[in-house]
N, CA, C and O atoms as CSV, one atom per row, in Angstrom:
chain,resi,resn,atom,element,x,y,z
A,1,UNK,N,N,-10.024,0.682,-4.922
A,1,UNK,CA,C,-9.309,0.720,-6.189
A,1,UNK,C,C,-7.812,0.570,-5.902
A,1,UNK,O,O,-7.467,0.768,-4.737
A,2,UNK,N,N,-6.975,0.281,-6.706
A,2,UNK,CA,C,-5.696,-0.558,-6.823
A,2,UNK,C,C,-5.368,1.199,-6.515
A,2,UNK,O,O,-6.129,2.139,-6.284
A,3,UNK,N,N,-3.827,1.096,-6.643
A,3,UNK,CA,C,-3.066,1.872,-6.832
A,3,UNK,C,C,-2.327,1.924,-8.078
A,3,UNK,O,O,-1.467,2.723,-8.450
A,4,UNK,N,N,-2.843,0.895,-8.659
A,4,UNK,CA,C,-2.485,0.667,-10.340
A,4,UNK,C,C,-3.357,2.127,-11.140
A,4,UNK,O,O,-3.120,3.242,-11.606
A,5,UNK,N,N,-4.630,1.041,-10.853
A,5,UNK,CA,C,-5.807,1.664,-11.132
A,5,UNK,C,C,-6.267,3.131,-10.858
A,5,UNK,O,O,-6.861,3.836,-11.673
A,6,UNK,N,N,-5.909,3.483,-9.600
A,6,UNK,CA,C,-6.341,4.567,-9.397
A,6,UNK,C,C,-5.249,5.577,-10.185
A,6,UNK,O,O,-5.704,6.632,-10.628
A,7,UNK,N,N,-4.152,5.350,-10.327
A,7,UNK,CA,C,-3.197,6.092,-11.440
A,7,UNK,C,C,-3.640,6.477,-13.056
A,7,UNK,O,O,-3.661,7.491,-13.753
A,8,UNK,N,N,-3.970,5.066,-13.202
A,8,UNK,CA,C,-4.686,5.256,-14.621
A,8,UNK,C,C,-5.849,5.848,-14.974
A,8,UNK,O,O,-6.303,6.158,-16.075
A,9,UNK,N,N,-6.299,5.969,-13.771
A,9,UNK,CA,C,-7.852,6.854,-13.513
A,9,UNK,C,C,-7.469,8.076,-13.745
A,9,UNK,O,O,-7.816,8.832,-14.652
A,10,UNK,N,N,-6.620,8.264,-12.750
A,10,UNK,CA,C,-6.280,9.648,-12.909
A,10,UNK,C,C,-5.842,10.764,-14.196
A,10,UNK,O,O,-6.183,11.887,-14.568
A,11,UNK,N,N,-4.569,9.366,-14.733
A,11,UNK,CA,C,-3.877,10.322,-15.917
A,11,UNK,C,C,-4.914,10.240,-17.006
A,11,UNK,O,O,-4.831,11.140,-17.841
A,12,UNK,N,N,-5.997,9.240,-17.200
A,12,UNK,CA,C,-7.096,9.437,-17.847
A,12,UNK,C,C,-8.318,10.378,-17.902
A,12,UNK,O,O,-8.739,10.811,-18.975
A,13,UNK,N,N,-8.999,10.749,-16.437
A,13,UNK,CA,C,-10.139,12.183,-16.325
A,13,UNK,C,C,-8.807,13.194,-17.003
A,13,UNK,O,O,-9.081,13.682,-18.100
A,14,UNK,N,N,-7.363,13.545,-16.415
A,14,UNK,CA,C,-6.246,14.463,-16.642
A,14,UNK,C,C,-6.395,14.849,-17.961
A,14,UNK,O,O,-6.282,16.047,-18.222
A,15,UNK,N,N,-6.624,14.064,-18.830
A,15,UNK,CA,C,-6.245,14.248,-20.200
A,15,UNK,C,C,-7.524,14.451,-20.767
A,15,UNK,O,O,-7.449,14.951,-21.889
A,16,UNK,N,N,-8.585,14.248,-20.399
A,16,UNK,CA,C,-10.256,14.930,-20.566
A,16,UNK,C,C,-10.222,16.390,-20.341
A,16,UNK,O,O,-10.259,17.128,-21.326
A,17,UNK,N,N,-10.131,17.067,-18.715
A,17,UNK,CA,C,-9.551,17.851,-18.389
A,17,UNK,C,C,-9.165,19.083,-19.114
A,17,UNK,O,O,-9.676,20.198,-19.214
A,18,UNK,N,N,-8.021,18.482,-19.621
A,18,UNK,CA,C,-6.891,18.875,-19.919
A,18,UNK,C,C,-7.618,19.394,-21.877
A,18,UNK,O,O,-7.287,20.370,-22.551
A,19,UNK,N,N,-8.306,18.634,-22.113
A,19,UNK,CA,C,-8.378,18.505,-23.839
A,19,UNK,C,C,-9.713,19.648,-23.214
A,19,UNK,O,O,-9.107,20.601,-23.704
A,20,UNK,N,N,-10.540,20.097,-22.790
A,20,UNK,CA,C,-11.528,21.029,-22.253
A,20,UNK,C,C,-11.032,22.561,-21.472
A,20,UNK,O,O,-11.542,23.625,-21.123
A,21,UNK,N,N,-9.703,21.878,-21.469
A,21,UNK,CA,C,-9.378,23.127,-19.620
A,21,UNK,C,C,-8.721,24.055,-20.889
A,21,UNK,O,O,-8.211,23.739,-21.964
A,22,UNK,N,N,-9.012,25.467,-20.169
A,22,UNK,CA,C,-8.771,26.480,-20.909
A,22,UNK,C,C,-7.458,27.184,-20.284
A,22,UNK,O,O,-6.479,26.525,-19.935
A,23,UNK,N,N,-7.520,28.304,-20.199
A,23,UNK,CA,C,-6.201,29.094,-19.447
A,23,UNK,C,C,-6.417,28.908,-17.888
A,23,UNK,O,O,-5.492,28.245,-17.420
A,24,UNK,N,N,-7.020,29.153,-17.278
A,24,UNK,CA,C,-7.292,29.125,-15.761
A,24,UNK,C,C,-7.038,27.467,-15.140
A,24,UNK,O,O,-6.505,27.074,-14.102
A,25,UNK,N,N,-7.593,26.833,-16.132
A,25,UNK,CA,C,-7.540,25.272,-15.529
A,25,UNK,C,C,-6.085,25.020,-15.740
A,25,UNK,O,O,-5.465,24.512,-14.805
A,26,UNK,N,N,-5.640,25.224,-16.527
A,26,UNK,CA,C,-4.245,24.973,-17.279
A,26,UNK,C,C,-3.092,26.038,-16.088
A,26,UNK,O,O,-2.254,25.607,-15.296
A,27,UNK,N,N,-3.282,26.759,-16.229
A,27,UNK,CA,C,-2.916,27.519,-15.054
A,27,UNK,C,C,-2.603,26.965,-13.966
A,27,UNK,O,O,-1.443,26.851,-13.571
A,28,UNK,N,N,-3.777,26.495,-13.273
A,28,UNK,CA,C,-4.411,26.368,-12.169
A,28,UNK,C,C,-3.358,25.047,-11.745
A,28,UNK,O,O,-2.729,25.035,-10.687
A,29,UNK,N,N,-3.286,23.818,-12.900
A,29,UNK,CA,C,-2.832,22.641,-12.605
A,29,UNK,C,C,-1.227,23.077,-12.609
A,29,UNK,O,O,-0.371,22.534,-11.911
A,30,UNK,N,N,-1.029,24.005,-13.400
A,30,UNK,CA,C,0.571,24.204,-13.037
A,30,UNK,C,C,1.214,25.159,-11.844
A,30,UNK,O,O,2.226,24.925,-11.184
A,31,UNK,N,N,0.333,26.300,-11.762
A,31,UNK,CA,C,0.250,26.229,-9.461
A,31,UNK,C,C,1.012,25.076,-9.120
A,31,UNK,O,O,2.228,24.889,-9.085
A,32,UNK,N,N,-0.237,24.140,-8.809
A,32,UNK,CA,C,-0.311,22.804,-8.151
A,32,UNK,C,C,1.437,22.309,-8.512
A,32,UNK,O,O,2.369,22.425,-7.715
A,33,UNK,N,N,1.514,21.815,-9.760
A,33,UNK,CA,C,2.553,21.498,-9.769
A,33,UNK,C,C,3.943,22.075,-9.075
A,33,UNK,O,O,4.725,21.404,-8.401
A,34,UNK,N,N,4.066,23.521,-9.410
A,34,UNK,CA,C,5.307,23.697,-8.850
A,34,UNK,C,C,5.158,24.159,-7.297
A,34,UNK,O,O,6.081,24.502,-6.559
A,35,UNK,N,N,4.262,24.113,-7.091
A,35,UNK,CA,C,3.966,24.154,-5.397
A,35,UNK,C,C,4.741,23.104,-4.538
A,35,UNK,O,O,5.409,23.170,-3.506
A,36,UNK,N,N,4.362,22.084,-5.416
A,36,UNK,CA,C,5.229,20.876,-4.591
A,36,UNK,C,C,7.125,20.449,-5.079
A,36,UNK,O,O,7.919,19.748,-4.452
A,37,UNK,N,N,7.314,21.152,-6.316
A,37,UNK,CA,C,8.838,21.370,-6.102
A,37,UNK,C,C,9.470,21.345,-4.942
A,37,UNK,O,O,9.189,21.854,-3.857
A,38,UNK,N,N,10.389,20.669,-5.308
A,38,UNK,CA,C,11.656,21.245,-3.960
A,38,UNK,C,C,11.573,22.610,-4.168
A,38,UNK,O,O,11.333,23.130,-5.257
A,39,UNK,N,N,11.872,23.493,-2.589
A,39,UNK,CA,C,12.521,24.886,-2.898
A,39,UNK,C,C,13.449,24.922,-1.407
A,39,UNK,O,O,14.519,24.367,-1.158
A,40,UNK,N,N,12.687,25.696,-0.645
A,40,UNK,CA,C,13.291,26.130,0.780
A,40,UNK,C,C,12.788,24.718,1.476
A,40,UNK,O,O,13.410,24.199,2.403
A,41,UNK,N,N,11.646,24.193,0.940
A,41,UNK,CA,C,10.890,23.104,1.967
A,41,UNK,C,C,11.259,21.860,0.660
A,41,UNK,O,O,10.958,21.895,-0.533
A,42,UNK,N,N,11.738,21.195,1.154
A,42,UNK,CA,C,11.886,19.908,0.174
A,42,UNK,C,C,10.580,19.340,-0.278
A,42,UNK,O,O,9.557,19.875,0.148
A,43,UNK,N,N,10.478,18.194,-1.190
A,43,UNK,CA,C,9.851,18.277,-1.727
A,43,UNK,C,C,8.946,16.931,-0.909
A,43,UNK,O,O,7.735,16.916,-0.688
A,44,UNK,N,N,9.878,15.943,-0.592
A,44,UNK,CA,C,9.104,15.213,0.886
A,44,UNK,C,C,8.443,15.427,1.591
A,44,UNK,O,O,7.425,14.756,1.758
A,45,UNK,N,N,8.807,16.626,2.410
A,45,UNK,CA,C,8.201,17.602,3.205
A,45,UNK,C,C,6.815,17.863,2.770
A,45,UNK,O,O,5.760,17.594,3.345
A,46,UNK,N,N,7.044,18.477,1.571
A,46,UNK,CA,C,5.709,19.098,0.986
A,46,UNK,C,C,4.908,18.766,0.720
A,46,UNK,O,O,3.889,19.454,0.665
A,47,UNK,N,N,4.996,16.962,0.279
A,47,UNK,CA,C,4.079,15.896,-0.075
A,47,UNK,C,C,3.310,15.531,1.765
A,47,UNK,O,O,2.152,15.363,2.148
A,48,UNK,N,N,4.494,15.540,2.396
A,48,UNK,CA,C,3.204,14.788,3.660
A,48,UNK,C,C,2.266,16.308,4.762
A,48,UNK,O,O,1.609,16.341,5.803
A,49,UNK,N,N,2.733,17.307,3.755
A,49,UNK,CA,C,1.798,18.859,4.545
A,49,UNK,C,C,0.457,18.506,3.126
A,49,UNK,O,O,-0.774,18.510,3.143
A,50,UNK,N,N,1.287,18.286,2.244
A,50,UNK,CA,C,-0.120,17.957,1.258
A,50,UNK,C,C,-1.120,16.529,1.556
A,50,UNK,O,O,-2.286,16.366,1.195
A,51,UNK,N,N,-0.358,15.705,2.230
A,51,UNK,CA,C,-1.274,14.528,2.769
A,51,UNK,C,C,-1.837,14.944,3.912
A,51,UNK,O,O,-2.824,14.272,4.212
A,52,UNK,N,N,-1.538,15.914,4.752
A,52,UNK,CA,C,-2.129,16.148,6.222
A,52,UNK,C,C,-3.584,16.919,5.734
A,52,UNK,O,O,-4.769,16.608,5.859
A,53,UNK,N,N,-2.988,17.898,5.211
A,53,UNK,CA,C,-4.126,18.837,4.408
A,53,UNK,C,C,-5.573,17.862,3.631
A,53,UNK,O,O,-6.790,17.815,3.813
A,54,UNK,N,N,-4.859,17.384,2.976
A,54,UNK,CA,C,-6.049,16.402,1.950
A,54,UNK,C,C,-6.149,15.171,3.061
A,54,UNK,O,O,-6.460,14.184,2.394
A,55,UNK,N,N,-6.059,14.886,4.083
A,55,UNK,CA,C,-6.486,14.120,5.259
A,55,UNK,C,C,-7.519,15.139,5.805
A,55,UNK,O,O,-8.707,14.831,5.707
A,56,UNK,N,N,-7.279,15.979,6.207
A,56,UNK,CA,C,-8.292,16.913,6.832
A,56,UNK,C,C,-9.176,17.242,6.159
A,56,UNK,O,O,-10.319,17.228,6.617
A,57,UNK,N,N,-8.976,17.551,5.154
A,57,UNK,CA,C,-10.360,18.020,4.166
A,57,UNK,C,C,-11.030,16.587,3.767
A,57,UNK,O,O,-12.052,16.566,3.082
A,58,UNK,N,N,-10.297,15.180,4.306
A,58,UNK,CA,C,-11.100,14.696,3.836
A,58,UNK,C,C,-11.391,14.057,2.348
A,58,UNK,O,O,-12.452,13.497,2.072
A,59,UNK,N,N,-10.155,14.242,1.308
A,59,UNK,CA,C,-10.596,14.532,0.208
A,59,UNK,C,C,-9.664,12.991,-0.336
A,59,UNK,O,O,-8.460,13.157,-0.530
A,60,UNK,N,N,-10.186,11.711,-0.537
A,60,UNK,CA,C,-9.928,10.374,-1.050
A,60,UNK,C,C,-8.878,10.336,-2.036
A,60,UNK,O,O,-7.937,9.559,-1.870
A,61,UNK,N,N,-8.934,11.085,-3.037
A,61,UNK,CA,C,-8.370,11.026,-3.987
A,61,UNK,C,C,-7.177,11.815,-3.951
A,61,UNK,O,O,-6.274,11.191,-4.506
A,62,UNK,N,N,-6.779,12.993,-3.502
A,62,UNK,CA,C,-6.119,13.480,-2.519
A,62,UNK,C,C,-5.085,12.768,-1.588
A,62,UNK,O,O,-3.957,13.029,-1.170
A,63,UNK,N,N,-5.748,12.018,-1.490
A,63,UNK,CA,C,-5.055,11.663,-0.358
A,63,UNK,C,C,-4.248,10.132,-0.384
A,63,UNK,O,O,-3.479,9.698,0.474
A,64,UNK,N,N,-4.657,9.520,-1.562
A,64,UNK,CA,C,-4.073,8.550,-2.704
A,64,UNK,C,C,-2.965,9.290,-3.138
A,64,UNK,O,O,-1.836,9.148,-2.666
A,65,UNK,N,N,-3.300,10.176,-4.139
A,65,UNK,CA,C,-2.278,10.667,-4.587
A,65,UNK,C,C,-0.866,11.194,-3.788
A,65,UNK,O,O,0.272,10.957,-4.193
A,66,UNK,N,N,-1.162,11.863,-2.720
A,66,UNK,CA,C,-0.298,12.129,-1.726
A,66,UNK,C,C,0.405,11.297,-1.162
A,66,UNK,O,O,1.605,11.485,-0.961
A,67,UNK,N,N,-0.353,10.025,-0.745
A,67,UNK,CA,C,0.438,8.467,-0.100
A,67,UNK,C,C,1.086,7.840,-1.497
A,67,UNK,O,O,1.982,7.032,-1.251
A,68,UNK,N,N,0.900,7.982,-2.501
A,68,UNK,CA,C,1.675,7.587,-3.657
A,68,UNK,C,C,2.855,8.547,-4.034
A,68,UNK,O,O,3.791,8.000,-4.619
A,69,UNK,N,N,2.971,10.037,-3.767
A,69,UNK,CA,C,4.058,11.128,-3.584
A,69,UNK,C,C,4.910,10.832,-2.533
A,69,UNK,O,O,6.080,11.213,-2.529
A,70,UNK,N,N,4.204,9.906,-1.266
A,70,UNK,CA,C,5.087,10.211,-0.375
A,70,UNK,C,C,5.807,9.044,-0.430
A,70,UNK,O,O,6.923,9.147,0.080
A,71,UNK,N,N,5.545,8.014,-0.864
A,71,UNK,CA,C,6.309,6.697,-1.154
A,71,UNK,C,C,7.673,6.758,-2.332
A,71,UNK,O,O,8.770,6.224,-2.493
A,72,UNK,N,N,6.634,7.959,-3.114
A,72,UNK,CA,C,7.837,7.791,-4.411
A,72,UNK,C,C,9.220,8.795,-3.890
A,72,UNK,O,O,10.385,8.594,-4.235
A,73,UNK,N,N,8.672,10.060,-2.848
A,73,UNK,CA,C,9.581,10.821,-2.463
A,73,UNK,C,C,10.578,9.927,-1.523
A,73,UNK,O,O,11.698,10.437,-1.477
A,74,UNK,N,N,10.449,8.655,-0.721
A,74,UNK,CA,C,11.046,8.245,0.297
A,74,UNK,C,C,10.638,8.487,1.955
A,74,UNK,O,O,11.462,8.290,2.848
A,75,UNK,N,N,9.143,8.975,2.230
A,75,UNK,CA,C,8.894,8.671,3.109
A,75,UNK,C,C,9.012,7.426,3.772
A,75,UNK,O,O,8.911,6.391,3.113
A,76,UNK,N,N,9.214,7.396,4.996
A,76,UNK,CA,C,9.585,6.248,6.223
A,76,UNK,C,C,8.196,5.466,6.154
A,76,UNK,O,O,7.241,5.786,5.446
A,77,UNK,N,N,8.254,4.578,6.864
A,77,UNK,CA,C,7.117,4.028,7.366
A,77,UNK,C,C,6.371,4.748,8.992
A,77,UNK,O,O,5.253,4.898,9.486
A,78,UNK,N,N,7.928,5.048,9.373
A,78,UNK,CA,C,7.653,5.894,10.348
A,78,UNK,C,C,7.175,7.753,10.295
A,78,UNK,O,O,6.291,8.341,10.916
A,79,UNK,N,N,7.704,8.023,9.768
A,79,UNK,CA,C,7.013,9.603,8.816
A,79,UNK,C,C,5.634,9.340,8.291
A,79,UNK,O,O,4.731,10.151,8.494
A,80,UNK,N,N,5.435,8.164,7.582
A,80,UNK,CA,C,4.270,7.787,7.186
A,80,UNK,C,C,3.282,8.155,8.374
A,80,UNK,O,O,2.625,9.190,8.482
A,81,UNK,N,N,3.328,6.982,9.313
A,81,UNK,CA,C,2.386,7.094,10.598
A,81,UNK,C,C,2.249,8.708,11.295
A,81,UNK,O,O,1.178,9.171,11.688
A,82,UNK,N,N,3.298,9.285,11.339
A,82,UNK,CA,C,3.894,10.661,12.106
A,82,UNK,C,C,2.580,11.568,11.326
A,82,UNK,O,O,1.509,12.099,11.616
A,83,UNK,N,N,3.339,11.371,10.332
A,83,UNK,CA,C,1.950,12.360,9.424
A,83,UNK,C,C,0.588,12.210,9.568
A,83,UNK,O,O,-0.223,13.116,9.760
A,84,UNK,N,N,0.295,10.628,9.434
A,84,UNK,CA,C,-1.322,9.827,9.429
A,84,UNK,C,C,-1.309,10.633,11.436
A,84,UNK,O,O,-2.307,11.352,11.491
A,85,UNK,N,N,-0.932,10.652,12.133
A,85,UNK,CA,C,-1.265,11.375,13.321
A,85,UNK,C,C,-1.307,12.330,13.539
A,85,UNK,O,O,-1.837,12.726,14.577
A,86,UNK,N,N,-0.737,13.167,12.609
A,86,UNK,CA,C,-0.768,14.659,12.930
A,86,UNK,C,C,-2.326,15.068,12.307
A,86,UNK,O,O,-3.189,15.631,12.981
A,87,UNK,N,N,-2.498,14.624,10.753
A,87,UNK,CA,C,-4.039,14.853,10.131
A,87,UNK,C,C,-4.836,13.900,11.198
A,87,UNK,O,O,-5.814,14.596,11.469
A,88,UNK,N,N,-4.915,13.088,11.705
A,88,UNK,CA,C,-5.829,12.557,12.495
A,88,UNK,C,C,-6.390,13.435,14.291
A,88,UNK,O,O,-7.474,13.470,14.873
A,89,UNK,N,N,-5.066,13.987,14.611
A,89,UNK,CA,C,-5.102,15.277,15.842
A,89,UNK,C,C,-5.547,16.443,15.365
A,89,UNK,O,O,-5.858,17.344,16.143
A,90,UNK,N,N,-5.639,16.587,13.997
A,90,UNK,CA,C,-6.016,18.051,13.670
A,90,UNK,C,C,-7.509,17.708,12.836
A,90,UNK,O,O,-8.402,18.535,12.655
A,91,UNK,N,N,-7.523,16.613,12.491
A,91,UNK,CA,C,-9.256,16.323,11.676
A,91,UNK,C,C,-10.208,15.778,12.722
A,91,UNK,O,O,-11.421,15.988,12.744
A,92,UNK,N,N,-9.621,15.166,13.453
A,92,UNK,CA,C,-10.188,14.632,14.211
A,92,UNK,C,C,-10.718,13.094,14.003
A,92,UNK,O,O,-10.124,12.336,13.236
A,93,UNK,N,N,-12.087,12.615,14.873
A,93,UNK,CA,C,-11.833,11.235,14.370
A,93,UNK,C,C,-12.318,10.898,13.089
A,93,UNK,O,O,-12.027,9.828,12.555
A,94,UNK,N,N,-13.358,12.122,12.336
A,94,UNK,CA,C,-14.256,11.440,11.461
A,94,UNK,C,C,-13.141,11.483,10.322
A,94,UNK,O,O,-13.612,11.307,9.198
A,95,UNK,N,N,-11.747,11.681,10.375
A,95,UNK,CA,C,-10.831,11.356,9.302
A,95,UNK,C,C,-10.449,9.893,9.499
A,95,UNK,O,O,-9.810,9.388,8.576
A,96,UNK,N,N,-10.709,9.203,10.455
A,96,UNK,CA,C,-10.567,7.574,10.241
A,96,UNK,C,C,-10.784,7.039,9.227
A,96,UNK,O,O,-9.818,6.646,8.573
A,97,UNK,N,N,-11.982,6.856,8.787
A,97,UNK,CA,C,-12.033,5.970,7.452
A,97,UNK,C,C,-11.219,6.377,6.427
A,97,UNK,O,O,-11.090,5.485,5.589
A,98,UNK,N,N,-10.440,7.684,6.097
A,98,UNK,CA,C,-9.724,7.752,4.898
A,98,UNK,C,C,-8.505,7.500,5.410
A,98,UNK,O,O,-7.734,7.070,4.552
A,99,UNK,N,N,-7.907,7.637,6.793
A,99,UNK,CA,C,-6.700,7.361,7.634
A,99,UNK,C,C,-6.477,6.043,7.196
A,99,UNK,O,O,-5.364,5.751,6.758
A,100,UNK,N,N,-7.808,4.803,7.277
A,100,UNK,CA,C,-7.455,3.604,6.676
A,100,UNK,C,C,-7.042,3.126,5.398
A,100,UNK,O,O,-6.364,2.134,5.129
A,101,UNK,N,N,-7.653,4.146,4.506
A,101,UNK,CA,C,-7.480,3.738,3.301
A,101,UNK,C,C,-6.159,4.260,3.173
A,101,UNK,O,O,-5.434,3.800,2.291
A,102,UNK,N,N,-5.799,5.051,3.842
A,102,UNK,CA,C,-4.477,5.439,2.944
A,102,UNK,C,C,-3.323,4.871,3.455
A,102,UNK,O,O,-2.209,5.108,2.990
A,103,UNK,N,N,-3.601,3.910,4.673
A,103,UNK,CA,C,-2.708,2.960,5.106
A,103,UNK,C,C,-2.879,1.583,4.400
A,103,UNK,O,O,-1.945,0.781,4.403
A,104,UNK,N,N,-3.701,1.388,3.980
A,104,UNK,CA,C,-3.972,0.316,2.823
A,104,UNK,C,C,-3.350,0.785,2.334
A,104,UNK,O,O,-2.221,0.322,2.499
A,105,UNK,N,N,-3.422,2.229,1.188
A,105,UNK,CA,C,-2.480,2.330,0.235
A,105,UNK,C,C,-0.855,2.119,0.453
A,105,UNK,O,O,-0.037,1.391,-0.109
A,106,UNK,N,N,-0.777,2.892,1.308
A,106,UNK,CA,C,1.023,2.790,1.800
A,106,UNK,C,C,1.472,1.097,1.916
A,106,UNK,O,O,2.639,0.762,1.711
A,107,UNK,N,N,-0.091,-0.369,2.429
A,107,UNK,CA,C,0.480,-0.952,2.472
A,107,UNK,C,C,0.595,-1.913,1.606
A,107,UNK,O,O,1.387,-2.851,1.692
A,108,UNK,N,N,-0.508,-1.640,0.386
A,108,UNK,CA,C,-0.399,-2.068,-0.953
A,108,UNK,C,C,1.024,-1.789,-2.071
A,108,UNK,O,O,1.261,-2.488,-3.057
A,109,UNK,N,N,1.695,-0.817,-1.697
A,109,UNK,CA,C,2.787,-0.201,-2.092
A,109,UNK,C,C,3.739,-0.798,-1.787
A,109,UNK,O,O,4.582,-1.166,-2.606
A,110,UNK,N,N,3.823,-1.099,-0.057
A,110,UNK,CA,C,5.413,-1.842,0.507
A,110,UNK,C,C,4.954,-2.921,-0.090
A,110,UNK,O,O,5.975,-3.343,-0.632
A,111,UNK,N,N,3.924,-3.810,-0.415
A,111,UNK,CA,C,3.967,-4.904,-0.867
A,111,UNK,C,C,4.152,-5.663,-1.994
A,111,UNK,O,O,4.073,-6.865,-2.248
A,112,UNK,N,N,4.581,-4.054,-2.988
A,112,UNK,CA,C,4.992,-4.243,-4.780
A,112,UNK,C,C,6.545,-4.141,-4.176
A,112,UNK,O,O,7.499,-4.692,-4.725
A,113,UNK,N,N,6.629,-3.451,-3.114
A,113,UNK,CA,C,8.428,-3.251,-3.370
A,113,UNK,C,C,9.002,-4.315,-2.794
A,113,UNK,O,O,10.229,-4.217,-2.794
A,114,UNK,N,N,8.504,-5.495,-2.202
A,114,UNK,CA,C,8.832,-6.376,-1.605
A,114,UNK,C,C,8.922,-7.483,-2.778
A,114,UNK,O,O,9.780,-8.362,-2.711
A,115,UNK,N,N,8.017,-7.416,-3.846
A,115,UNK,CA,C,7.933,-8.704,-4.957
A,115,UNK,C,C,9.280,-8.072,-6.038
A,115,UNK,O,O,9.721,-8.801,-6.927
A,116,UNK,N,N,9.727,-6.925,-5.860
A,116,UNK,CA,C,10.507,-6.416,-7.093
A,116,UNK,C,C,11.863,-7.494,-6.776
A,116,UNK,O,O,12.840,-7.492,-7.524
């Protein structure tokens, strides 16, 4: 799935969710949110401990979203990889196949900022 696509996926189940989710879910998603604020740990930072994490667990969608945080925050290409190695030393190998996809994603991304 695009990185178009997978956005619109998203803010779409979000708003299902969201029209169902009661106090706890509602809650729950605003945690999430200010978790990744800037505070003491910037907010860069926080996006590629949230990509290492959702690399390790493994978790696709996760881990889209995170390579799309870390692009919009200004991750490197080189931070990029730094990170994709650190979840790959700590998941081990069976995190390869999502290691790829999310280098697809990162490289589906440099390749919109290159047509702008």
């Amino acid at each position: 799935m695009t990185i178009e696509g997978f956005q619109s996926e998203r803010e779409r189940l979000n708003e299902i969710v969201m029209k169902y989710g009661g106090q706890a879910i509602k809650r729950f998603y605003s945690l999430d949110s200010q978790a990744y604020r800037a505070g003491a740990i910037p907010a860069k930072e926080k996006e590629m401990l949230g990509l290492v994490a959702s690399l390790v667990l493994r978790c696709d969608d996760c881990i889209k979203y995170h390579t799309i945080r870390c692009k919009e925050e200004g991750v490197s290409d080189a931070e990029f990889e730094e990170t994709m190695a650190i979840g790959l030393v700590v998941g081990g190998s069976i995190t390869i196949p999502h290691m790829r996809r999310a280098f697809a994603a990162w490289d589906e991304m440099k390749g919109k900022e290159k047509k702008k």
